[in-house]
N, C-alpha and C positions, 0 to 999 in steps of 0.2 A: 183466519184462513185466507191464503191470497190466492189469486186468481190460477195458478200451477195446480193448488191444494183442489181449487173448486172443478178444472177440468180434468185432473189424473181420479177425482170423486166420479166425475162422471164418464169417463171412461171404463172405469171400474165397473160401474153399474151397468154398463151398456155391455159391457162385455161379459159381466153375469146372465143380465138376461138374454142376451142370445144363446149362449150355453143350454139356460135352463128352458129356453121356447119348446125345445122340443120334448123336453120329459115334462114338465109342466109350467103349461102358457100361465097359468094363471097366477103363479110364484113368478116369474117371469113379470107378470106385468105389476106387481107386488112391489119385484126390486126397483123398477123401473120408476114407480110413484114414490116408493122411500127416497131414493138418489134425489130426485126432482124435491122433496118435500125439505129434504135437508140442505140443499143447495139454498132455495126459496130463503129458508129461513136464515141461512148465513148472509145472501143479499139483506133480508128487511135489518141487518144490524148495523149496515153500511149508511141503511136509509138516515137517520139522525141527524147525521154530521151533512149528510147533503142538503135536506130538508134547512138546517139554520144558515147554511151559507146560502141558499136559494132565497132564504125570508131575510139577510142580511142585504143581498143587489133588491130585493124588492124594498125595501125601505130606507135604500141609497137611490134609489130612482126617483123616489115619491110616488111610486102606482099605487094603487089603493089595495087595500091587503084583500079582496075580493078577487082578484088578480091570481093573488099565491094561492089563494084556496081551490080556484079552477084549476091549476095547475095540478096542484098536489092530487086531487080527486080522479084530474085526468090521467095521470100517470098511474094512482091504483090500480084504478080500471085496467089500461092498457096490460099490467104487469099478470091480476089476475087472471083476466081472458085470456091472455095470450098461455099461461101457466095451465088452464083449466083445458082449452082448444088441442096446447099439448099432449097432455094425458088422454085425451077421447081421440085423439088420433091414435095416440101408444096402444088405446085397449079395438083399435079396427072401426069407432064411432067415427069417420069424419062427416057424414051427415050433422050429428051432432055439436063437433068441433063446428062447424060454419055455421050456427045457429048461435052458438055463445060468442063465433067472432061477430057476427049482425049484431047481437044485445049489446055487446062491448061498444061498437064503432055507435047504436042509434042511442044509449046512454052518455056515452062523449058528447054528442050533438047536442042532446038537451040540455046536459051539464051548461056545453058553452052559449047557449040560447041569451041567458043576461049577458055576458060578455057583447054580442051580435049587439043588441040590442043595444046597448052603453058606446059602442064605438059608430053605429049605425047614425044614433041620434048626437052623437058630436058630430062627426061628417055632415050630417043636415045642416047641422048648427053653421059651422065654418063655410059654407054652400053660400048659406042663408038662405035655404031653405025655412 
């Protein structure tokens, strides 16, 4: 499916569950997570082919393949929270939603905590410190 297929999908959906909010929200928010769940799953099959040209420039760079794994980790994160913050906005949670973006963004951070740390102590280094 290409990018036409994936927003005439979600248009679709949006425009059913508006339809259906008012006879029932809760079908409504139903369509709403389907649309999302199946879009989702069309993106992660695109992931593949991005993922080996990403691990191809990182082993044309010579970065340490610790590198591509922050990476890759980071970009989970981002896709899932931002996927999951959607839906609890859809169902009226944005309390919620801002709680999973917090986890998402102080998960990132820890993620890159070695990173920090490995660029940190090169820059000492070349200081001479």
């Amino acid at each position: 499916m290409n990018i036409i297929g994936l927003c005439a999908l979600a248009i679709t959906g949006a425009l059913l569950a508006l339809w259906l909010k008012n006879t029932t929200p809760s079908l409504s928010l139903l369509v709403t997570l389907a649309a999302g769940v199946v879009i989702f799953g069309v993106i992660l099959s695109f992931i593949p082919s991005a993922v080996t040209k990403i691990q191809e420039l990182i082993t044309a760079t010579g970065l340490s393949s610790q590198y591509g794994g922050i990476l890759f980790k980071t970009l989970g994160i981002c896709f899932l929270c931002q996927f999951s913050s959607d839906a609890c906005r859809d169902a009226g949670q944005n309390a919620l939603a801002s709680k999973v973006e917090l986890a998402g963004k102080l998960m990132i951070v820890i993620l890159a905590l070695p990173m920090v740390e490995s660029i940190t102590s090169t820059a000492t280094t070349l200081i001479g410190g």
